[in-house]
C-alpha positions as CSV (number, residue, x, y, z in Angstrom):
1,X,-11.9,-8.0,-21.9
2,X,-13.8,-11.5,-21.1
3,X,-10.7,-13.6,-20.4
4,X,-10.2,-16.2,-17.8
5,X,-6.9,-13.7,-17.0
6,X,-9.1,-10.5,-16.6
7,X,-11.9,-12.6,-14.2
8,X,-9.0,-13.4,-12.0
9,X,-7.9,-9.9,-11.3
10,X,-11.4,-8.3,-11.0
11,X,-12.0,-11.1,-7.9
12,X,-8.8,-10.7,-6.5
13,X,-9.4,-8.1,-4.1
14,X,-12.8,-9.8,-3.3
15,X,-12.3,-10.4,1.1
16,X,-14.9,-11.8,3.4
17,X,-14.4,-9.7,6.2
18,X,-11.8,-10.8,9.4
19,X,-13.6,-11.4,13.2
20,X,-13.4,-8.1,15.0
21,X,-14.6,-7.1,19.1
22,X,-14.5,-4.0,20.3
23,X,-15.3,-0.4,19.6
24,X,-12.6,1.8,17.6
25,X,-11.3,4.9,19.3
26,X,-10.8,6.8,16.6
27,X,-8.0,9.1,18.7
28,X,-5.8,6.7,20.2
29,X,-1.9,6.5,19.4
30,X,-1.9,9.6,17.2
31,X,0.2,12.2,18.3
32,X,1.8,15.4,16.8
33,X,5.2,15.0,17.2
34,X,8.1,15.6,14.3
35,X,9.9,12.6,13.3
36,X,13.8,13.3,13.4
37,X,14.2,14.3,9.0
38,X,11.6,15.4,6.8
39,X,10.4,14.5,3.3
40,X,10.7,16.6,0.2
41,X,7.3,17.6,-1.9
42,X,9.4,17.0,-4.8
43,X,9.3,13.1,-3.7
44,X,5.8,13.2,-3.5
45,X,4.5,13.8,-7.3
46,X,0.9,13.6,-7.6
47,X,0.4,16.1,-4.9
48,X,-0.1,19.7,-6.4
49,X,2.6,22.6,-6.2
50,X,2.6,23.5,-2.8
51,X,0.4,20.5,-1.1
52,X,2.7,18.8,0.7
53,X,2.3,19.8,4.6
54,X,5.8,17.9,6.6
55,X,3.1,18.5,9.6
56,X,0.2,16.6,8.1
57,X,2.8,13.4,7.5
58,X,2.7,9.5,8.9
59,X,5.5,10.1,10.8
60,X,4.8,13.5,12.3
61,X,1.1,12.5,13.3
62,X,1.8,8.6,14.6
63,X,3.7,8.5,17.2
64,X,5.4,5.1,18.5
65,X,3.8,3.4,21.3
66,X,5.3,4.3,24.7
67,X,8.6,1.9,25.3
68,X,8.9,1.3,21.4
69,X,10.8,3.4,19.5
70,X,10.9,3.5,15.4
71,X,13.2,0.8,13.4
72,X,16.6,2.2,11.6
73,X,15.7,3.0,7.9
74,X,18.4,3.9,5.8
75,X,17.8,7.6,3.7
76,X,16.4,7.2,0.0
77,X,14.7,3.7,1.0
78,X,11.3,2.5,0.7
79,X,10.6,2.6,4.3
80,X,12.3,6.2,5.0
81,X,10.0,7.4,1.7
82,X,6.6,5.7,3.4
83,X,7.4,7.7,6.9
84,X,6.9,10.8,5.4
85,X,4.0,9.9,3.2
86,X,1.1,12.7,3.3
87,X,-2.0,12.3,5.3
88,X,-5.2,14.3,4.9
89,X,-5.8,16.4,7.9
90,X,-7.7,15.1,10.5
91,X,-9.5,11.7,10.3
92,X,-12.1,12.1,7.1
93,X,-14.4,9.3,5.9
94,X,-13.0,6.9,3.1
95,X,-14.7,7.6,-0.2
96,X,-14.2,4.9,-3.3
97,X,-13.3,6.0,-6.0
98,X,-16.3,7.4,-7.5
99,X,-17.3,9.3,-4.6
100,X,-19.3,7.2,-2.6
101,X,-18.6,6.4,0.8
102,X,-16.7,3.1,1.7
103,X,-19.2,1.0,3.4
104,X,-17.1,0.5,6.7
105,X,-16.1,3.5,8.3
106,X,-14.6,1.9,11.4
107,X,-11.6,0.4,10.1
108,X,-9.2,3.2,9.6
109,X,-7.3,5.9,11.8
110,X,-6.2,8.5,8.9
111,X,-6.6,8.5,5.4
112,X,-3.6,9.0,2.6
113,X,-3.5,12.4,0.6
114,X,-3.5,10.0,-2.3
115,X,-5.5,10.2,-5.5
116,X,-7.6,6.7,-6.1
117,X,-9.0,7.4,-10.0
118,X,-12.4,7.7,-11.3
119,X,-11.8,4.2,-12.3
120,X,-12.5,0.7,-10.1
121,X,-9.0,-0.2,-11.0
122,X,-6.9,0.9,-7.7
123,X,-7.6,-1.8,-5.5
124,X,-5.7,-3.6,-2.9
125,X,-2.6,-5.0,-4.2
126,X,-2.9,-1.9,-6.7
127,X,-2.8,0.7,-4.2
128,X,0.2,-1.2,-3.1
129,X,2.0,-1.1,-6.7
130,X,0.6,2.4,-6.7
131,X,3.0,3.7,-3.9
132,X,6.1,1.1,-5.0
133,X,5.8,3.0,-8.5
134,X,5.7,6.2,-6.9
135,X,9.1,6.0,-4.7
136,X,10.8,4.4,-7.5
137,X,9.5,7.2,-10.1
138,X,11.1,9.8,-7.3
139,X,14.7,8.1,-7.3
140,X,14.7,6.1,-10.6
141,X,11.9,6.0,-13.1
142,X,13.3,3.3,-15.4
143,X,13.5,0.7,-12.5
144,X,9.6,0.8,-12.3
145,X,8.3,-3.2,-13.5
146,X,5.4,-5.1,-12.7
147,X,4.2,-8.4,-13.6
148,X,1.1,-9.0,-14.9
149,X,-1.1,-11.9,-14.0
150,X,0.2,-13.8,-17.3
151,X,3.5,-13.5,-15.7
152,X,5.1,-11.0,-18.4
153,X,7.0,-8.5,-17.1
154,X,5.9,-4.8,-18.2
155,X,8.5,-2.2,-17.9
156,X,7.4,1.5,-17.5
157,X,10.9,2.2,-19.9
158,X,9.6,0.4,-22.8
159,X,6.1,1.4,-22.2
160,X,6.8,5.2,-22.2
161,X,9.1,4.5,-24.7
162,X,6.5,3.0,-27.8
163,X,5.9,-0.1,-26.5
164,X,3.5,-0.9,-24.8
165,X,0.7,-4.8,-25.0
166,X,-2.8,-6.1,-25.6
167,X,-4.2,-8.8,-24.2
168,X,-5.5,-11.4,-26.5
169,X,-7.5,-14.5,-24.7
170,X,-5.3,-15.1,-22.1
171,X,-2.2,-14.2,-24.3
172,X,0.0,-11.1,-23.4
173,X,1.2,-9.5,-26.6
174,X,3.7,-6.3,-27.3
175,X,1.8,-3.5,-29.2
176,X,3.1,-0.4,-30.5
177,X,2.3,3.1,-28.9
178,X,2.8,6.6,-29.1
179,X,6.0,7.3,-27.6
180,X,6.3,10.1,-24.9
181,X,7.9,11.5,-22.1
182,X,8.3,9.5,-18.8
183,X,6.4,12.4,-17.1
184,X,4.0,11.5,-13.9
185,X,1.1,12.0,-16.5
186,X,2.3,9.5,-18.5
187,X,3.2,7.3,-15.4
188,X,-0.2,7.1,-14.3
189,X,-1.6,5.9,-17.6
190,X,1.0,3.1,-17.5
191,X,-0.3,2.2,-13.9
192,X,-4.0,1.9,-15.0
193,X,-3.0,-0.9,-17.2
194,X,-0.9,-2.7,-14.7
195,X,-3.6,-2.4,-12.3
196,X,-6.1,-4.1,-14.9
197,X,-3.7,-6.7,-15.8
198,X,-2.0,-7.2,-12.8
199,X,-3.6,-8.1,-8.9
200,X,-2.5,-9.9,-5.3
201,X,-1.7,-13.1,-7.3
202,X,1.2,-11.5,-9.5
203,X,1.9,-9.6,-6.9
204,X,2.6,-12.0,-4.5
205,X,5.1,-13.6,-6.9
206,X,7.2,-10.9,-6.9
207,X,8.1,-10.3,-3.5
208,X,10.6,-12.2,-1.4
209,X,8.5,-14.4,1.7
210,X,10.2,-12.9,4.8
211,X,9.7,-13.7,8.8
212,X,7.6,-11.6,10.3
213,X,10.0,-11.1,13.5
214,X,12.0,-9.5,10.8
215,X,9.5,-7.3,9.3
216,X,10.2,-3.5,8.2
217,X,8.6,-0.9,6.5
218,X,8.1,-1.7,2.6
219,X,7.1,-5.3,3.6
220,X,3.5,-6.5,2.1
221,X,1.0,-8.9,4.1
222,X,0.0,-10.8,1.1
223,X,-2.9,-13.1,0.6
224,X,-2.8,-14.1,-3.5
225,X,-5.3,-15.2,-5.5
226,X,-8.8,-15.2,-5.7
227,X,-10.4,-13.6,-3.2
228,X,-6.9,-11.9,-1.8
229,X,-5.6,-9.0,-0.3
230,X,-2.7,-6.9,0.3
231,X,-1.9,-4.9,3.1
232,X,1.4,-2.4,3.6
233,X,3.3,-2.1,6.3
234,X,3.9,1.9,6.5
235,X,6.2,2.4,9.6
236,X,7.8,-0.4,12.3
237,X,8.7,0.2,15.9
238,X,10.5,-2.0,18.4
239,X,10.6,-2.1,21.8
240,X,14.2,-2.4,22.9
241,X,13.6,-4.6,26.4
242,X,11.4,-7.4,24.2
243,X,12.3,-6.7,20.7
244,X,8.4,-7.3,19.8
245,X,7.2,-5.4,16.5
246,X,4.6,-3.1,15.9
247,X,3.6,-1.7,12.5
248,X,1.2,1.1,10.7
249,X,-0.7,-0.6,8.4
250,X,-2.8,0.7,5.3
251,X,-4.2,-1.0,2.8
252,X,-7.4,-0.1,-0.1
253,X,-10.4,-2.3,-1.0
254,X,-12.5,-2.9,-3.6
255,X,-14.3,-1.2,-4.7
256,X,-10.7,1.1,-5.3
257,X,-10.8,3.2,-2.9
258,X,-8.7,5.9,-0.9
259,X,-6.0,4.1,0.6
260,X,-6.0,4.4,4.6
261,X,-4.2,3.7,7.5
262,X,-5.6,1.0,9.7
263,X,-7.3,1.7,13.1
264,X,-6.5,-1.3,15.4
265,X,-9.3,-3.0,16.3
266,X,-8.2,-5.8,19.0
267,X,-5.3,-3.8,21.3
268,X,-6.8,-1.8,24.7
269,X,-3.2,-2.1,25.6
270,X,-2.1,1.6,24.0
271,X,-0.7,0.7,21.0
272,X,-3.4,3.0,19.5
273,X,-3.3,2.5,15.2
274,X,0.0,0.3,15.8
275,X,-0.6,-3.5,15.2
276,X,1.7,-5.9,17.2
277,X,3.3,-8.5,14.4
278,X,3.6,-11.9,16.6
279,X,6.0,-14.2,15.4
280,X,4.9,-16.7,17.8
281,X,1.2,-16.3,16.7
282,X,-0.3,-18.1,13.8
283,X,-2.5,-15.2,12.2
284,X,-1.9,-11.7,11.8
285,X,-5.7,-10.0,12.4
286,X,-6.6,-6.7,10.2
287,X,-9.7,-5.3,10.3
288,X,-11.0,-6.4,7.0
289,X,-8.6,-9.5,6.7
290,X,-6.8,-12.2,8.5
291,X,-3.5,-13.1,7.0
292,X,-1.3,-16.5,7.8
293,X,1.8,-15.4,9.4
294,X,4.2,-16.8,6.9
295,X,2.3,-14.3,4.2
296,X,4.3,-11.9,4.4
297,X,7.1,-10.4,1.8
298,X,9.1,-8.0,0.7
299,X,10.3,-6.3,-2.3
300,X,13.8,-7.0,-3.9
């Protein structure tokens, strides 16, 4: 538990925090309005029997900006699954993961009705496997793979199936375990070892580097490495007369944390939570991060 390979991962979601002016207004850009389909509680499996409110969603409470309007999303993808991702009601302070308050409580507009663990394992780049694992485990649980920092690919399939690995130095090693059901219980104990194992640096290597004029929902602003971060792009809207981008944006620190959606910080121009993705500019500025515009990618 001393390895060079563990030391990288518990600094990788270390950030020193991105230049900000301004005051948030906690209320701008959200709206109640339905988006045109709704999600099923079924797709939505940590949430308990009778949780999931299709009122209390992204896409239902964040409205696009006026003159944008959302991007196409086919059904059953990533990006049609995020829209319809549940938000706790209302706008209630970020608390880590074991209890405490996150120290900024300016940064966010809405916070996900997501579980974080009693653990400081769900982190940035975690919080972002976290939801990948959980869309996939709603369509097709055996297609769920991460690497690890070690670069060895562990497959949910094998692990719920008996086997499962130990890390030895900085060696990754199959290891025999029980076998059992591929069950959202077991899924969750499969994705605290990933999170241990894996961080922004593995998980930078496994998504495609795409353009930012072309970004969509699914796509990952991605800083690898130690410190790093990881951001998700939730939602996209475009406005037809310019074709510029906005996005909804979430992300989780560290300490793990509740992942929320970010309140942006630099816009008085009423794009309210929505963050305009600049092709032409250099940066892309978050609230606790400021990511190189070519850092940003997308999974296969």
């Amino acid at each position: 538990m001393k390895s060079a390979l563990l030391l990288v991962l518990l600094l990788g979601c270390t950030g020193f925090p991105a230049e900000s002016t301004g005051t948030a207004d906690t209320a701008r850009g959200e709206q109640a309005r339905p988006v045109p389909s709704a999600g099923k509680a079924q797709d939505y499996a940590w949430l308990e029997a009778g949780r999931y409110n299709p009122s209390q969603t992204l896409g239902a409470r964040f409205a696009p900006p006026q003159g944008y309007q959302r991007v196409t999303v086919a059904p059953g993808t990533f990006g049609a699954w995020l829209r319809h991702l549940p938000l706790l009601p209302g706008k209630p302070l970020v608390k880590l993961h074991n209890g405490q308050l996150k120290n900024r409580q300016d940064v966010h507009a809405a916070v996900l009705d997501l579980d974080v663990g009693k653990q400081d394992l769900q982190q940035c780049a975690d919080a972002v496997i976290r939801l990948r694992a959980e869309y996939q485990f709603s369509r097709q649980p055996d297609q769920i793979h991460f690497h690890l920092t070690s670069g060895d690919d562990i497959r949910f399939q094998d692990w719920y199936s008996g086997t499962g690995f130990r890390v030895a130095g900085d060696a990754v090693q199959p290891a025999p375990r029980p076998a059992e059901a591929p069950t959202h219980t077991s899924l969750r104990r499969y994705l605290d070892q990933i999170f241990t194992y894996a961080g922004t640096l593995s998980l930078s290597r496994e998504l495609r580097t795409t353009p930012l004029a072309q970004v969509q929902p699914g796509d990952v602003l991605i800083h690898g490495g130690s410190p790093g971060h990881a951001v998700l792009v939730l939602d996209v809207a475009v406005q037809p007369s310019t074709g510029r981008r906005v996005a909804l944006l979430a992300q989780s620190y560290m300490p793990a944390q509740q992942m929320h959606v970010l309140e942006n910080r630099w816009d008085n121009t009423g794009l309210g939570a929505w963050f305009l993705l600049d092709p032409a500019a250099r940066k892309v500025s978050t609230p606790e991060w400021t990511f190189d515009r070519e850092e940003l990618g997308r999974f296969e």
